[in-house]
N, C-alpha and C positions, 0 to 999 in steps of 0.2 A: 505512848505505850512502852520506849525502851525503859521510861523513868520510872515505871512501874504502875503509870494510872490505867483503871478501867474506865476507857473510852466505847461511848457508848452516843447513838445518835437516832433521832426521829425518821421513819421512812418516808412521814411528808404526805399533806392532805392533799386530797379534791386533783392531784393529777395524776394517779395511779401507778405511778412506777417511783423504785425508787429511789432518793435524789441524795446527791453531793451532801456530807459526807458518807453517809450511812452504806453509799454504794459501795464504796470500800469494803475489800473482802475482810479487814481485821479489824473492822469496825463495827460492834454488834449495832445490827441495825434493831428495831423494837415500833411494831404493826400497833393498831388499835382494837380494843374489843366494846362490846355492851357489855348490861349486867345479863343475858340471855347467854354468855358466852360464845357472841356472834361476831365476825368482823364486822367493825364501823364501817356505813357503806362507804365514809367519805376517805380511809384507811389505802393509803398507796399500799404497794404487795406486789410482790415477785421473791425468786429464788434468793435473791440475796437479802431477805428477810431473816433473821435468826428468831426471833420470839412475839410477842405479840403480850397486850398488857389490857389493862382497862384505861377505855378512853372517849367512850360515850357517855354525854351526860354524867360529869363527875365535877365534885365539889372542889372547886377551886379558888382559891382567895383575888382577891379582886382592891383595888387601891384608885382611888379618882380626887380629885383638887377641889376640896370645900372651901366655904370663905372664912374659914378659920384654920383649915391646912390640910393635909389627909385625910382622907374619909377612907377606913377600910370593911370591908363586908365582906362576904360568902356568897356566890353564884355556882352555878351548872355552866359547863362550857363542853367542848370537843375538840380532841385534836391526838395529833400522834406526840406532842410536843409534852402531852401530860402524861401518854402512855411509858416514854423515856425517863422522865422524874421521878415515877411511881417505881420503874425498873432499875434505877441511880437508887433508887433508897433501897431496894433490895441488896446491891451489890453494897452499897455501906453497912446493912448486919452482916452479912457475908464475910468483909473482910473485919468487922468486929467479934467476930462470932469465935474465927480463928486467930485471929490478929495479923494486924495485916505484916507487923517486924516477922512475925513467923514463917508466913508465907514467900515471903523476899526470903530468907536462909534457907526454904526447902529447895524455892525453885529457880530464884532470882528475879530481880525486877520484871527485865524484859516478856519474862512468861507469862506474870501473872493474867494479863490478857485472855490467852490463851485457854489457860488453868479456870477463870471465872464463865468465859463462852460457852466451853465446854459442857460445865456445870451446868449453868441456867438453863440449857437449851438440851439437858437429857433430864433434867428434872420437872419442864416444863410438864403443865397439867393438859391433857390434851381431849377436848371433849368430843362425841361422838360426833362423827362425819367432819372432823375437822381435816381443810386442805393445807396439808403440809410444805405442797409446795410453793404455798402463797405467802402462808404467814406465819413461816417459821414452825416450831416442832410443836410449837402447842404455848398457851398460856401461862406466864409467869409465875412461880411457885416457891414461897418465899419459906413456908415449913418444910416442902422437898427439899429443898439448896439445901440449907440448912442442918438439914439430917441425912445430906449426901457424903460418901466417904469422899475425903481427898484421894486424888490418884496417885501412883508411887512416882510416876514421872509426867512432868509436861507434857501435853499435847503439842504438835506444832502448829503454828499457828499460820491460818489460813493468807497466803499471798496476797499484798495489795493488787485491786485492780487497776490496774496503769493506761488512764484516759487522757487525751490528750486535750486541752485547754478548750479547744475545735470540738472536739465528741461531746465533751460534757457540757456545752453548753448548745450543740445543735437539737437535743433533744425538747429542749423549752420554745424551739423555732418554728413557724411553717412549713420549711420546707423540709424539716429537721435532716439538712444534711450539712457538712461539715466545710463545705464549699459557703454556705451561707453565715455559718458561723465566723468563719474567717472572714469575709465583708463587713460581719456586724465588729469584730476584735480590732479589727482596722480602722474603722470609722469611731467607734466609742475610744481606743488606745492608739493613735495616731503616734507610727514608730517604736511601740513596745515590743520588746524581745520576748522570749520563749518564757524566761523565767516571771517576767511580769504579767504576762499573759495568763499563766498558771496560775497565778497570785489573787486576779480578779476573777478569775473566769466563774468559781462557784459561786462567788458574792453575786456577778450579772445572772447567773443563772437562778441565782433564787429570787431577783426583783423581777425576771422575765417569766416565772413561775406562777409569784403572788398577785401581778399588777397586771391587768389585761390591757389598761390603759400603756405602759411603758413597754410593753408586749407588741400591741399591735403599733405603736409608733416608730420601734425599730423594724418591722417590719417593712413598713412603708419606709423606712428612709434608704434602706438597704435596697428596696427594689426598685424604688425610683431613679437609682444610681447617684455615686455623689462626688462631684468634681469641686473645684476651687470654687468656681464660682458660686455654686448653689450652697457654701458652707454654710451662711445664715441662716437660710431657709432648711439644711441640712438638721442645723441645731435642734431648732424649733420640730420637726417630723421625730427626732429620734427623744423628743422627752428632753433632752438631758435636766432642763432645770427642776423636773421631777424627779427624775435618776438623783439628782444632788441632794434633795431632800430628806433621801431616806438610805443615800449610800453611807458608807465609814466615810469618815475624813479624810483616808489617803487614798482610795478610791474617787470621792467626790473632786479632789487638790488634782487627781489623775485624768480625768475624763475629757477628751477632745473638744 
């Protein structure tokens, strides 16, 4: 954001609140809709929602391994991940619209954030009985933006929310408390400081999100308690050799 990009993120399917990064207060977060202009039931939502897109049932390109190389098609799919893409292409007319060199000498890099939030989220199209405090101000509106005046000065832009390694990741938990977090940060980062901690912790929280299997295994390792001796058997309860398969490489090179 200080370097001038609009950073913008998915609020995250089928768990309903919403997840790292998007929680972030300077991070426009971006909900799901249908074509009924309804939220997707499967569409996480809460106040730190900024806008909301289309995200049910929409055309999506698709790529899978023939026996001659790529095979690409067109399918229907769902997600908040498409609602974000579809809202990234808005904010690229936006800044081609004005151009983006322009907007850096009005207001400077670091606003632009600010400056675009603003925008999207008073232009947003808002249909009757929609709940603003779920999903944002209303549905994304790319001829609104567009044909909205610039402001004479930046807005400021809304404070990160500062969670701590422990909170962001106790909410993906059972016992979603931050006591249990720290058991699971210990046993997966064996030794890791504060700042490494912070490094992994939304990566483990979105595999403990999407995988019920690697979900409930740290559970169980974590409640079973876990001393030297049962490290083996620790291994084996908490997934890891599935955590590796789908972690980053410096996360998976990390992992107890």
């Amino acid at each position: 954001i200080d370097d001038g990009l609009l950073v913008l993120a998915a609020a995250a399917n089928q768990v309903g609140f919403v997840v790292s990064p998007a929680n972030y207060a300077e991070v426009g977060a971006v909900a799901a809709t249908n074509i009924r202009d309804e939220p997707w039931s499967g569409s996480s939502h809460g106040q730190l929602v900024d806008v909301s897109a289309p995200g049910e049932s929409v055309h999506t390109a698709r790529a899978r391994k023939g026996p001659s190389g790529p095979v690409y098609s067109v399918g229907r799919s769902a997600g908040t991940s498409f609602s974000v893409a579809l809202t990234a292409g808005v904010a690229a007319l936006w800044l081609a619209h004005h151009g983006r060199d322009n907007l850096i000498a009005k207001y400077g890099k670091a606003a632009l954030q600010a400056v675009f939030i603003d925008l999207v989220r008073k232009s947003a199209r808002r249909p009757t009985g929609w709940d603003s405090s779920q999903y944002g101000t209303g549905i994304v509106d790319a001829d609104a933006l567009l044909a909205r005046p610039l402001p004479a000065v930046a807005p400021p832009l809304p404070e990160g929310v500062s969670l701590s390694a422990e909170e962001r990741l106790a909410a993906y938990l059972p016992a979603q408390s931050p006591d249990q977090a720290t058991a699971v940060l210990e046993t997966l980062l064996p030794g890791a400081g504060e700042d490494e901690r912070d490094l992994f912790a939304g990566e483990l929280a979105y595999y403990l999100s999407q995988d019920p299997y690697v979900r409930a295994a740290v559970a169980v390792g974590v409640t079973d308690g876990l001393d030297s001796a049962a490290a083996g058997a620790a291994s084996t309860a908490l997934g890891l050799a599935r955590l590796r398969t789908v972690a980053s490489p410096s996360l998976a090179a990390r992992l107890g």
